[in-house]
N, CA and C atoms as an extended XYZ file, in Angstrom:
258
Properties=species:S:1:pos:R:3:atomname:S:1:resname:S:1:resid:I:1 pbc="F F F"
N       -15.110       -6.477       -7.510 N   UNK     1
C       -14.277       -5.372       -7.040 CA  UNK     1
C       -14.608       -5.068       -5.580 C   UNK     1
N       -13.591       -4.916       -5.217 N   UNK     2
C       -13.663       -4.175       -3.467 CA  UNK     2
C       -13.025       -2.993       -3.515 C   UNK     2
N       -13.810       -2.204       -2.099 N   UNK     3
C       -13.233       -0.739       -1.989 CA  UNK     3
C       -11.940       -0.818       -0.485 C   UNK     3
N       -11.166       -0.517       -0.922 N   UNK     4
C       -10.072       -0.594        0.412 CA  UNK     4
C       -10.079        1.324        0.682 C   UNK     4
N        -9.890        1.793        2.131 N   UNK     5
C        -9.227        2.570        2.277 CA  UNK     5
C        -7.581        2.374        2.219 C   UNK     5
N        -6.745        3.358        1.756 N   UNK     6
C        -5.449        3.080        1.927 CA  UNK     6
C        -4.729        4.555        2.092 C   UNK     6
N        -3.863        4.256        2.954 N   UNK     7
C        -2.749        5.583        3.936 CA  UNK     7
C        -1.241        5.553        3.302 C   UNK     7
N        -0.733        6.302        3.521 N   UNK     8
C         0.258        6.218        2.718 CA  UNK     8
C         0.974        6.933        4.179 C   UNK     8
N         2.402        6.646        4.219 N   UNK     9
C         2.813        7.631        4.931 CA  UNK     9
C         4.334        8.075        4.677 C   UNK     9
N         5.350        9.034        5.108 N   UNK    10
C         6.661        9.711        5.095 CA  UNK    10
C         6.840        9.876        3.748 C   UNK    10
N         8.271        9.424        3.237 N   UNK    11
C         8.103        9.867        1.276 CA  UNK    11
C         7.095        8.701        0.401 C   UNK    11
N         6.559        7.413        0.959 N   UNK    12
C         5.455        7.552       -0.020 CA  UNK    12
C         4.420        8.376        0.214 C   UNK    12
N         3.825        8.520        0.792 N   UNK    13
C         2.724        9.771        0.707 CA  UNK    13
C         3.702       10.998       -0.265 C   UNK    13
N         4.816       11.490        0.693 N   UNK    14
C         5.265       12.200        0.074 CA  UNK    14
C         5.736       12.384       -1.784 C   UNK    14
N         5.864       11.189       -2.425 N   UNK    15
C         5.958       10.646       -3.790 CA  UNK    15
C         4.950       10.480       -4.570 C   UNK    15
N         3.616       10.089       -3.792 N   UNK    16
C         2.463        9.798       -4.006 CA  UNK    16
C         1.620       11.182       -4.470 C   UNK    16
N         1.716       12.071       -3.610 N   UNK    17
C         1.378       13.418       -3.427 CA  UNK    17
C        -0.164       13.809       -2.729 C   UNK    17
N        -0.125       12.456       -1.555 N   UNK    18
C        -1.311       12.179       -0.952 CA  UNK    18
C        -1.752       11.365        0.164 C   UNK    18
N        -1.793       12.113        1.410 N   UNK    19
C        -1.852       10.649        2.602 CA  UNK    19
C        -2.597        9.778        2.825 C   UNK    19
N        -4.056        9.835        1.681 N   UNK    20
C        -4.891        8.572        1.971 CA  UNK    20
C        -5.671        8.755        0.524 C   UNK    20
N        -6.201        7.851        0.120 N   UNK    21
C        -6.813        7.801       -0.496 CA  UNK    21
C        -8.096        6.343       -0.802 C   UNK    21
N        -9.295        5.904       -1.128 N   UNK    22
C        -9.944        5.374       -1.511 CA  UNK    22
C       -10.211        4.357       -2.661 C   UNK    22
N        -9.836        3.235       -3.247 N   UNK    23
C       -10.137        2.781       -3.992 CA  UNK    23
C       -10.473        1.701       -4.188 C   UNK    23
N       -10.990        1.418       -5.640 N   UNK    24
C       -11.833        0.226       -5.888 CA  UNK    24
C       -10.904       -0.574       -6.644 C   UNK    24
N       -10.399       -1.929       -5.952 N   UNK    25
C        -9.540       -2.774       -6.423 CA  UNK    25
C       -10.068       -3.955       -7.362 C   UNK    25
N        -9.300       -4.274       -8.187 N   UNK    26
C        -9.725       -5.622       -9.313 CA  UNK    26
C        -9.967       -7.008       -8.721 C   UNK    26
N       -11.080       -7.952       -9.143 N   UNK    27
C       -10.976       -9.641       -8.164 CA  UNK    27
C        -9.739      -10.167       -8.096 C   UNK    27
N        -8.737       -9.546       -9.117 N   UNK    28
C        -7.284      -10.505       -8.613 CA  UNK    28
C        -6.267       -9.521       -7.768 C   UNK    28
N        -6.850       -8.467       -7.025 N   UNK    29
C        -5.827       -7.856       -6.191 CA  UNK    29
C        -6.742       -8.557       -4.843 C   UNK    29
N        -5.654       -9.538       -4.729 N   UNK    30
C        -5.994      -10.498       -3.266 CA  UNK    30
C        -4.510      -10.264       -1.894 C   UNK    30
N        -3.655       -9.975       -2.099 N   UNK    31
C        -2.364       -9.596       -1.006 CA  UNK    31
C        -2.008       -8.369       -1.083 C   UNK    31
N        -1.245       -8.105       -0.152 N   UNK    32
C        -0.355       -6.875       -0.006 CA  UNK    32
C         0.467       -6.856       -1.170 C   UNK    32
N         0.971       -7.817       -1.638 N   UNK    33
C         1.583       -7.959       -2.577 CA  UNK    33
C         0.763       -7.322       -3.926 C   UNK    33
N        -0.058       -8.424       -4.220 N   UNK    34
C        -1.283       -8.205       -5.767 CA  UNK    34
C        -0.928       -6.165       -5.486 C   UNK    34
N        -1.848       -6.063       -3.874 N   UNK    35
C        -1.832       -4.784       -4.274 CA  UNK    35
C        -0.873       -3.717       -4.733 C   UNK    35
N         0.543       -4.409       -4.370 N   UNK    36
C         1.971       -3.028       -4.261 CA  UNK    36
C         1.936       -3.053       -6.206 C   UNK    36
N         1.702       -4.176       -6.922 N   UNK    37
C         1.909       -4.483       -8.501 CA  UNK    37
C         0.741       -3.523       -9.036 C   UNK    37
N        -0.204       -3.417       -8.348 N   UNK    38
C        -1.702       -2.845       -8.867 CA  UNK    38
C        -1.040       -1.298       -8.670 C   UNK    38
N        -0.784       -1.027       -7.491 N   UNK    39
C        -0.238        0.499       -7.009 CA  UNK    39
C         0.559        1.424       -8.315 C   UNK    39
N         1.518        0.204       -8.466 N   UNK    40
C         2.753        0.582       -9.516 CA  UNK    40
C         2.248        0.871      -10.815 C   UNK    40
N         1.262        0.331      -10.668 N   UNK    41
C         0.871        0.388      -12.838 CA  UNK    41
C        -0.467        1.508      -12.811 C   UNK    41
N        -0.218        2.639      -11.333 N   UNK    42
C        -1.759        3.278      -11.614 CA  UNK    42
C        -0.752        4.862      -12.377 C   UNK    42
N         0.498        4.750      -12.068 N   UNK    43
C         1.149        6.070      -12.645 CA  UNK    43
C         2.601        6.228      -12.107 C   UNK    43
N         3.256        7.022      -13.015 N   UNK    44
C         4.882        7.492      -12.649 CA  UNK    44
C         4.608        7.499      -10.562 C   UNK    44
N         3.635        8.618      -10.129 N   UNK    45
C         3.915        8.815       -8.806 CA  UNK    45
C         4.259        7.641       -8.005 C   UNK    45
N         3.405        6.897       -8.262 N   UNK    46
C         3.223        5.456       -7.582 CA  UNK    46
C         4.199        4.711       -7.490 C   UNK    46
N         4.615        4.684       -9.040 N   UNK    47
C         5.417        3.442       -9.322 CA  UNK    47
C         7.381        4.301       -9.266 C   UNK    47
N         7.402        5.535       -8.410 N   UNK    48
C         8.191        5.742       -7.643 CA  UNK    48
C         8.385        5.618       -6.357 C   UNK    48
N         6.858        5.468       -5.627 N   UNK    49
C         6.793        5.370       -4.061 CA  UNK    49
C         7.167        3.844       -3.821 C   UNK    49
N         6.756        3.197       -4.596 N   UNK    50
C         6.735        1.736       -4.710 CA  UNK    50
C         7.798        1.080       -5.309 C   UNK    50
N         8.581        1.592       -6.195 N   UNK    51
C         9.983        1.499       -6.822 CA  UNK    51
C        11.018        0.297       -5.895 C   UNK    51
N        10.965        0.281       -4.659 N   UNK    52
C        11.755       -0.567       -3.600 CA  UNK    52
C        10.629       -1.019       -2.966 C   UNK    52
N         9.675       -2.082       -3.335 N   UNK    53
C         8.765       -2.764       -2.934 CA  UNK    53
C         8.917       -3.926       -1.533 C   UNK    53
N         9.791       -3.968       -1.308 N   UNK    54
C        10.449       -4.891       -0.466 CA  UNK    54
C        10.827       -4.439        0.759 C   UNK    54
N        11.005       -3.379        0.637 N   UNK    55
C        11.419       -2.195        1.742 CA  UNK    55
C        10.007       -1.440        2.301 C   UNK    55
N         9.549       -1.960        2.006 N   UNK    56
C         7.764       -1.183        2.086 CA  UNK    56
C         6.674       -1.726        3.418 C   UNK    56
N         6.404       -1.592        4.492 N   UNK    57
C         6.327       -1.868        5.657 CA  UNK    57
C         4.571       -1.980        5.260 C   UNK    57
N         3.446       -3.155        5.387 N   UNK    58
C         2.020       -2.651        5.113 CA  UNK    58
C         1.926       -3.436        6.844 C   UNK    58
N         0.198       -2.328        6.789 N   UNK    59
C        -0.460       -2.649        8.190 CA  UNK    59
C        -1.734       -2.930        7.623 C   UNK    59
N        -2.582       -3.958        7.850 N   UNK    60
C        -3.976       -4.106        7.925 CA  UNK    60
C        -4.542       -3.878        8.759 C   UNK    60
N        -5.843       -2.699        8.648 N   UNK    61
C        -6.524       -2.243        9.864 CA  UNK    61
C        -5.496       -2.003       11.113 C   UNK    61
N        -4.260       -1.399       10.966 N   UNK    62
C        -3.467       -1.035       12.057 CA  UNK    62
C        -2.763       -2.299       12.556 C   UNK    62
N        -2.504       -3.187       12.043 N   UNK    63
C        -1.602       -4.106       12.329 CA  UNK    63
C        -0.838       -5.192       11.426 C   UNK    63
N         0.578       -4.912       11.693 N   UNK    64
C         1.211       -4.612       10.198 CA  UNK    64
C         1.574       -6.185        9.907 C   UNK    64
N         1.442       -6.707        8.760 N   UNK    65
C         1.370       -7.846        8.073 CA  UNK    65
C         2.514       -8.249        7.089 C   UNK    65
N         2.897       -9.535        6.243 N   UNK    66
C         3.960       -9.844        5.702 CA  UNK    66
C         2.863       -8.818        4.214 C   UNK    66
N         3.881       -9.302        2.955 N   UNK    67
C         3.581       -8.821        1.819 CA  UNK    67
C         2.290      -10.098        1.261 C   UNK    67
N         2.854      -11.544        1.459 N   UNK    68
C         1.881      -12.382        1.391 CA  UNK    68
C         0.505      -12.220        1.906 C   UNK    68
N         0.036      -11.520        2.894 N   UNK    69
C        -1.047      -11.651        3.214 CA  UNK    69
C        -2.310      -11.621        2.615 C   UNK    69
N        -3.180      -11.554        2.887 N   UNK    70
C        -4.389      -11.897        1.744 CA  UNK    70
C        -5.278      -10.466        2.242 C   UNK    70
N        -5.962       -9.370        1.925 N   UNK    71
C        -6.560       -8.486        1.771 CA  UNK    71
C        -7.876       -8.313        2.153 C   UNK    71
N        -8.856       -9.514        1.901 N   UNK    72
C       -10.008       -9.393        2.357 CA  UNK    72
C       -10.144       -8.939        2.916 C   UNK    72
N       -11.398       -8.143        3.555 N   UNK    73
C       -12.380       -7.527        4.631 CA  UNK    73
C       -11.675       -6.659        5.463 C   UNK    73
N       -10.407       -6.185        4.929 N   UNK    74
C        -9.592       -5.407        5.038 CA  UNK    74
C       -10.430       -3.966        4.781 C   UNK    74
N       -10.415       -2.889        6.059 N   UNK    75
C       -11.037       -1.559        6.056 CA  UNK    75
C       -10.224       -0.775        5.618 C   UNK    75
N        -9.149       -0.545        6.293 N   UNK    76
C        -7.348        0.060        5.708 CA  UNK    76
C        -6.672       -0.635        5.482 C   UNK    76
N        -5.735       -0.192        4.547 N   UNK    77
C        -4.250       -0.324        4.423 CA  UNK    77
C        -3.267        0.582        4.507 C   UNK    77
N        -2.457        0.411        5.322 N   UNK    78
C        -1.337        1.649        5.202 CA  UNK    78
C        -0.235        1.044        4.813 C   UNK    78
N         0.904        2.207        4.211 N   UNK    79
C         2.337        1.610        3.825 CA  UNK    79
C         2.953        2.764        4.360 C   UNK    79
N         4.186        2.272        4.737 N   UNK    80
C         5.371        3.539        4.944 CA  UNK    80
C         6.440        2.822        4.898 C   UNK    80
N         7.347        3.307        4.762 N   UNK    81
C         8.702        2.709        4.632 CA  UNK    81
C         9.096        2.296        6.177 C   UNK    81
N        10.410        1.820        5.986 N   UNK    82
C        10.822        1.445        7.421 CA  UNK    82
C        11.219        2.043        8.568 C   UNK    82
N        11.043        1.892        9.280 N   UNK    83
C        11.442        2.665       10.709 CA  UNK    83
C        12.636        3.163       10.823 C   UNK    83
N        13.237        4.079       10.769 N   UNK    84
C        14.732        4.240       11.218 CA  UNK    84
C        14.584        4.969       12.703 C   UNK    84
N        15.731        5.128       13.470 N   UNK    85
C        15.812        5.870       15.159 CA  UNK    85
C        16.829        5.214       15.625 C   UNK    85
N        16.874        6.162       16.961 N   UNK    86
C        18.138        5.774       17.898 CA  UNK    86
C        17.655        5.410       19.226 C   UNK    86
């Protein structure tokens, strides 16, 4: 098991009911991906923030990555949805 920090931000945080939180992930949560499936099955909140998984923007340590990516030695993770503006 590894400990990731992870950020949440706009309506997931807002869905979530929390802008960061701490946890200790399983040996097979290895991607952004593993993790969005792990996210979804921790409760209803989650697995509404996460509901449009595809649409879900992640950054490692502040620099934002595909869903494939691999997790290791990873300090943060953040998610927020996508950018909208003019």
């Amino acid at each position: 098991m590894s400990t990731v920090n992870l950020v949440y931000f706009s309506w997931v945080r807002e869905r979530i009911g929390k802008g960061e939180e701490t946890l200790e992930l399983p040996a097979d949560v290895v991607t952004i991906a593993d993790l969005l499936a792990h996210l979804k099955s921790l409760g209803e909140e989650y697995e509404a923030a996460f509901e449009h998984e595809r649409v879900i923007r992640a950054a490692i340590n502040q620099e934002h990555v595909e869903h494939g990516e691999p997790i290791a030695g990873a300090r943060e993770i953040a998610f927020f949805p996508p950018m909208t503006g003019g």
